[in-house]
C-alpha positions in Angstrom: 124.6 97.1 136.5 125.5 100.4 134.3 123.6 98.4 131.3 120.6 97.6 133.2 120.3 101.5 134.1 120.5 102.3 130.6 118.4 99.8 129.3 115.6 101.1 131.7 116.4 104.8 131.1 116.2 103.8 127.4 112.7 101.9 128.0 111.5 104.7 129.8 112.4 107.6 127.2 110.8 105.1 124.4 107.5 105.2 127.1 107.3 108.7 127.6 107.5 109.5 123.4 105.3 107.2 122.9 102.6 108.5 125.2 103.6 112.1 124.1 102.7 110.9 120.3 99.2 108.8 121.1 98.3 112.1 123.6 99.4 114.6 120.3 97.2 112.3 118.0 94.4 112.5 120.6 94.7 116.3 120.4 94.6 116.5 117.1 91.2 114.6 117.1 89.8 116.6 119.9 86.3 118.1 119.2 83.2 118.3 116.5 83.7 117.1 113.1 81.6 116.9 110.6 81.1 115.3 107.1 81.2 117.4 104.6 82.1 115.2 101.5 81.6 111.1 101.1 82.5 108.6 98.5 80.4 107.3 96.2 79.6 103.5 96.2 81.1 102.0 93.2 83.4 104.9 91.6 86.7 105.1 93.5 87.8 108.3 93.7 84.5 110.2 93.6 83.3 112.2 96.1 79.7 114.1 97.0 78.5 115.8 99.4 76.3 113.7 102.3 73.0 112.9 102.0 72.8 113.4 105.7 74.4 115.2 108.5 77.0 113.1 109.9 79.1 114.4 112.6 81.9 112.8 115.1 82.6 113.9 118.6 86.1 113.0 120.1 87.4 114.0 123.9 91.1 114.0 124.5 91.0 111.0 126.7 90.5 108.6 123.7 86.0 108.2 123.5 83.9 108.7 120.8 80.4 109.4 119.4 79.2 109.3 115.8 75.9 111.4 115.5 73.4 112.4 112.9 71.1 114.5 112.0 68.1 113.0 110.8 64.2 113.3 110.8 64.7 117.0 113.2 66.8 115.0 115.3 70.2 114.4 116.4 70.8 110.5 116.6 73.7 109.0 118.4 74.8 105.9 115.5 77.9 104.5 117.5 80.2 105.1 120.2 83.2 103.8 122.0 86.8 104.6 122.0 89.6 104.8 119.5 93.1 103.0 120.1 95.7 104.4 117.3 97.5 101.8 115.4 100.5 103.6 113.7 101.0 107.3 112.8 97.8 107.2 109.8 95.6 104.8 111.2 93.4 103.9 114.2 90.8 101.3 115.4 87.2 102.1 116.8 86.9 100.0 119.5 82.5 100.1 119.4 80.3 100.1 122.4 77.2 100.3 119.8 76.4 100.9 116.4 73.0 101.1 115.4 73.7 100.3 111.6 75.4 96.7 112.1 75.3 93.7 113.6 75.6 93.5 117.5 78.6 91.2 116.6 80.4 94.2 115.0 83.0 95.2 117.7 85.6 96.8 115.7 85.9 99.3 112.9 89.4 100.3 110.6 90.1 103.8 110.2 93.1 105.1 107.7 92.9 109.0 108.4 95.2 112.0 106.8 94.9 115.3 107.9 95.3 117.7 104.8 95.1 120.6 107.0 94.7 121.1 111.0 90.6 121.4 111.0 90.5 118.9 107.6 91.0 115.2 107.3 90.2 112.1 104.4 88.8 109.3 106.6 88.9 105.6 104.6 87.0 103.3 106.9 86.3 99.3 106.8 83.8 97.7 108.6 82.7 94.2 107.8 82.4 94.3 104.2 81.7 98.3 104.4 83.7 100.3 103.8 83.6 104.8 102.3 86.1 107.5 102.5 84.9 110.8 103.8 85.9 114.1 104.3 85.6 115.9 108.0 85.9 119.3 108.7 86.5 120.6 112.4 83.2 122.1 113.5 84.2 125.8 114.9 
């Protein structure tokens, strides 16, 4: 019986971290972001600044929105919710996305922060895929 009370205690403390870390992770996300540096297709390692005005809105509960500014308007491109996969990467789990097919449903994201309002995004989708730069919107 002592074992079964400290396998359950155990489970329990294991829970609670984990929840702690995907509720830190969601913190760290919370807010405007917005592009301010983007690959360039076909030389790795390259980087320029956007052609447009790309921005990302997080909450803290885990939803998303990808906007942009084109044409004097703000456009909503995608939005759904993000589920983290380890401690550098997390899936965008997509309600819409006006730039791909309807089939589209999910979307890889490898993220680093390099400072607390600053982090390299590497995202897949299909057979897209870009790095970018986002900077916390203040």
């Amino acid at each position: 019986m002592k074992h079964v009370f400290l396998a359950s205690l155990c489970l329990a403390a294991h829970l609670f971290v984990s929840a702690q870390k995907i509720s830190t992770k969601l913190e760290l996300f919370d807010g405007t972001w917005q592009v301010t540096m983007q690959s360039l297709p076909g030389e790795p390692g390259k980087f320029a600044p956007p052609k447009t005005n790309d921005f990302k809105v997080y909450d803290g509960v885990g939803n998303f929105s990808h906007i942009i500014y084109v044409n004097n308007k703000y456009v909503e491109l995608s939005k759904g919710t993000i589920e983290f996969t380890s401690d550098s990467t997390y899936t965008e789990k997509l309600e819409k996305h006006l730039a791909v097919p309807a089939s589209v449903k999910e979307g890889k994201i490898v993220f680093r922060f390099l400072d607390a309002d600053t982090f390299l995004m590497k995202w897949s989708l299909n057979n897209l895929s870009g790095q970018e730069v986002y900077k916390r919107v203040k």
